[in-house]
DOPAFI-290611 format. One line per 3 residues: number of its first residue (from 0); for each residue y, x, z of C-alpha. Coordinates in steps of 0.05 Angstrom, whole numbers, plus 5000, padded with zeros to 4 digits. Each point is the difference from the previous one (the first is absolute). Layout:
REM DOPAFI-290611
NUM	Y X Z  ...
REM end
This chain:
REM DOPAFI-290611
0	5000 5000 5000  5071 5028 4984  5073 4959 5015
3	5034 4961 5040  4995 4938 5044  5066 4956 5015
6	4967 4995 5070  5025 4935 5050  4989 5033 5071
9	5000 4952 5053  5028 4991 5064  4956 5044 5063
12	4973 5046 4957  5023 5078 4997  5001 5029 4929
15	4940 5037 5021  4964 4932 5020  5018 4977 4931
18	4976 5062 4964  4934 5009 5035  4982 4927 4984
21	5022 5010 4926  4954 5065 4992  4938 4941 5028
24	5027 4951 4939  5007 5056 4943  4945 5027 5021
27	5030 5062 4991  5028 5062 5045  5065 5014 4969
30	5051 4964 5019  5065 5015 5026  5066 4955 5012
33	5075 5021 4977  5033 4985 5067  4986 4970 5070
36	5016 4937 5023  5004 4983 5076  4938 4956 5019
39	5049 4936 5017  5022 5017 4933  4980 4952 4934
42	5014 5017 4930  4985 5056 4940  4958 5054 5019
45	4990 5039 4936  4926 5025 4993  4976 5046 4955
48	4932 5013 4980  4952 5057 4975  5041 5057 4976
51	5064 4953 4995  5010 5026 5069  5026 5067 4972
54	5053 4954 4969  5034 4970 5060  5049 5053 5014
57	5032 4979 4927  5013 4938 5001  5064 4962 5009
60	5020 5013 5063  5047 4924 5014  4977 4961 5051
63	5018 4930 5017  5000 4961 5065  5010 4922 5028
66	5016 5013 5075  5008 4954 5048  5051 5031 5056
69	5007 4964 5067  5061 5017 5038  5005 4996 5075
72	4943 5041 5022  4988 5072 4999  4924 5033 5016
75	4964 5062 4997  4967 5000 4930  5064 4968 4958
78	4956 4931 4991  4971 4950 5034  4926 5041 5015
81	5043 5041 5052  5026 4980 5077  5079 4973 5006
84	5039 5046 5034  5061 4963 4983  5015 4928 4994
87	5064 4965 4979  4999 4920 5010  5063 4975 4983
90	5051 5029 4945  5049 4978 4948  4985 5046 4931
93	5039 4964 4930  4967 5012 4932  5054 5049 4984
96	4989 5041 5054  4927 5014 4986  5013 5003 4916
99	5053 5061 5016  4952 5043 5035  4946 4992 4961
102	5040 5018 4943  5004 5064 5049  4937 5018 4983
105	5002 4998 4924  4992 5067 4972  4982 5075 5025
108	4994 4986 5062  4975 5045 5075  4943 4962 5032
111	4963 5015 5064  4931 4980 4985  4971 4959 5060
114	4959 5031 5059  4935 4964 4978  5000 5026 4926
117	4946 5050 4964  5050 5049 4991  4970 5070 5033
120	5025 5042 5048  4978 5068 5016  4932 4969 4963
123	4991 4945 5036  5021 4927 4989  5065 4976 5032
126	4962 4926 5019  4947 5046 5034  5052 5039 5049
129	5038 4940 5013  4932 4968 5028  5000 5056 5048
132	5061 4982 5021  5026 5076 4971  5069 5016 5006
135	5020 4992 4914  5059 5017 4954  5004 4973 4941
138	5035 5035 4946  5043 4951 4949  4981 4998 4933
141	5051 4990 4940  4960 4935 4956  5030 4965 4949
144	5013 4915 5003  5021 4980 4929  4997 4927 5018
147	5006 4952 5058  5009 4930 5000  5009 4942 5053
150	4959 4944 4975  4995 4951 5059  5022 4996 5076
153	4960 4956 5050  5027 4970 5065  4939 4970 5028
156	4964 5038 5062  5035 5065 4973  5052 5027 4960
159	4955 5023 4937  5031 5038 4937  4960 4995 4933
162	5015 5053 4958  4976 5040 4932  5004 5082 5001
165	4995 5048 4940  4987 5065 5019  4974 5068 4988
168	4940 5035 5040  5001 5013 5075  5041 4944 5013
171	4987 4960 5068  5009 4930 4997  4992 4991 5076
174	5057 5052 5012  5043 4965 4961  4987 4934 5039
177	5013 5045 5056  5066 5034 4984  5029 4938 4978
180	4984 4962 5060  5028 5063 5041  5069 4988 4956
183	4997 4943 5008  5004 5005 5071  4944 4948 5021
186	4933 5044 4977  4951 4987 4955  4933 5007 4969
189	4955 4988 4941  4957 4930 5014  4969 5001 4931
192	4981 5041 4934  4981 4988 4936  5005 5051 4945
195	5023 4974 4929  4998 5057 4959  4964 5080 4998
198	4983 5050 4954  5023 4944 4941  4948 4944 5030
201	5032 4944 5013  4971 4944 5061  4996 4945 4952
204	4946 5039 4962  4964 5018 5057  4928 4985 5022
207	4971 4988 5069  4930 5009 5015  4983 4935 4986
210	5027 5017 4927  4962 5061 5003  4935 4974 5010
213	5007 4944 4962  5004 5040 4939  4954 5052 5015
216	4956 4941 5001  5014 4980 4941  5004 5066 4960
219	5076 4986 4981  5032 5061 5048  5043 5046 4957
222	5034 5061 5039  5074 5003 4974  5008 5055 4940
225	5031 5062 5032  5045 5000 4929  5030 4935 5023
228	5028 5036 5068  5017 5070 4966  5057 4967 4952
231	5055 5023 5043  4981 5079 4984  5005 5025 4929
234	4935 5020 4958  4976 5055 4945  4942 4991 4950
237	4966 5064 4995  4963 5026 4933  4928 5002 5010
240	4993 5074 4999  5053 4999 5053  4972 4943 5033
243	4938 5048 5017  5039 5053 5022  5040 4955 5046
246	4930 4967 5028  4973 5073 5011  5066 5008 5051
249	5039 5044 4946  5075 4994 4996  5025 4973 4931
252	5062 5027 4960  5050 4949 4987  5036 5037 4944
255	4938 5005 4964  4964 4936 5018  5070 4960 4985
258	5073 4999 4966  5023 4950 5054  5072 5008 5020
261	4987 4943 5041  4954 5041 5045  5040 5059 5010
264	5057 4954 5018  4961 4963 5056  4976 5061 5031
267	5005 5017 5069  4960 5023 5049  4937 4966 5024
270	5003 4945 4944  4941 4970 4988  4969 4966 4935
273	4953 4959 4992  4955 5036 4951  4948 4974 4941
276	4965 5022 4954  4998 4988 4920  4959 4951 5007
279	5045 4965 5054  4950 5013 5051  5031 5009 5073
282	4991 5069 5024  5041 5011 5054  5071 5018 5032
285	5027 5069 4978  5060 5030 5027  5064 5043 4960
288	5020 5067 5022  5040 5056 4970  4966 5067 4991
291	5039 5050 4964  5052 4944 4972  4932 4970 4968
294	4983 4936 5016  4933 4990 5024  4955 4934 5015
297	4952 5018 5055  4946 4952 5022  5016 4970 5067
300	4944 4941 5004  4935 5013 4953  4965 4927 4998
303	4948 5007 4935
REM end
């Protein structure tokens, strides 16, 4: 098996729940995911399969999220699965007020990830020292928000903010639910999750494990086409002498293998291509680099 799954996880399972019961489905070892979700979490969790998990680290990196924020409370974990430490009963927060500082958070932005996170320190797992109760510092992180919209606010039990986020890798929804409840002035945390859009899946294509199964059982699964997923980078059809060259991990010529002004003029360092042969078949990822003001392609990912 070799591609992709639009994967639906589900809320109360870890990404490593989700993958261990995939490899039982496929039937298959090889499988890896293109980024974690928190368990409480719902949503896309890219999964690749076979040797489409050498692929992950290239594709689109965008991520979108539907969060719902509740304001009033602050806990340990930045959502609802940790204790309150805080709690704010009555306040008076307009529309305005909460649309300006989100609009804070729009663009290149320093975040502290939360305590509970994955993120290692000194090799070990910040969620694993906090446990112990270990004295942590937490080092911000610049992330990137291109996108974030107030869709609904809820009076009922709790003030609750809907909202929609674009953003780029390594961004923590839960710390922004955080930091603008802390601006606010009232605290606040993440009650709810569901991620919209990863590695160019989207949620309304998405299967659960229902889904799944269902067409395993009926022989109608097809793994997404790495090619669909690659369209962001650039590609390069090799000859087929060249294509053997390239398979055999040899670094290709540009000036002789093409009179492209378009490739020179893309060029920079660490750009990848999609590369196939002359027959179109999919080969691989190579990478550009200068050596002696000569271009050269150099195999990065070797798939045939």
């Amino acid at each position: 098996m070799f591609g992709f799954v639009n994967f639906n996880k589900p809320a109360g399972f870890t990404s490593h729940d989700c993958i261990a019961k995939l490899r039982k489905l496929l039937n298959t070892r090889k499988i890896g995911h293109g980024g974690t979700l928190d368990p409480a979490a719902t949503g896309v969790l890219p999964i690749a399969v076979g040797k489409a998990t050498r692929l992950l680290q290239f594709l689109p990196t965008a991520k979108a999220y539907r969060a719902c924020i509740r304001l009033g409370i602050t806990t340990t974990t930045d959502d609802l699965d940790g204790e309150v430490i805080q709690q704010v009963d009555r306040f008076n927060i307009d529309q305005e007020q909460i649309v300006e500082r989100l609009q804070g958070f729009i663009g290149t932005i320093e975040q502290v990830p939360p305590i509970y996170s994955a993120i290692k320190q000194k090799g070990r797992k910040l969620y694993d020292l906090a446990r112990k109760g270990e004295q942590i510092t937490v080092e911000a992180r610049k992330v990137t928000i291109s996108e974030l919209r107030l869709l609904n606010i809820t009076h009922q039990d709790f003030c609750e903010l809907e909202v929609e986020i674009h953003c780029g890798p390594g961004t923590y929804i839960r710390a922004i639910a955080r930091d603008l409840g802390t601006q606010l002035g009232v605290g606040g945390t993440l009650a709810n999750l569901v991620r919209i859009q990863s590695c160019g899946m989207f949620l309304e294509n998405s299967l659960t494990f229902a889904d799944l199964e269902h067409k395993l059982n009926q022989q109608t699964l097809e793994l997404i086409n790495p090619n669909l997923l690659l369209n962001h980078l650039d590609t390069f059809v090799l000859s087929v002498d060249d294509s053997k060259r390239w398979c055999q991990g040899q670094l290709i010529d540009l000036n002789q293998a093409v009179s492209s002004s378009k490739v020179i003029s893309v060029f920079t360092p660490e750009h990848y291509l999609v590369t196939y042969g002359a027959d179109q078949t999919f080969l691989g990822i190579s990478v550009l680099y200068e050596r002696n003001e000569i271009l050269k392609l150099k195999p990065k990912i070797v798939l045939v």
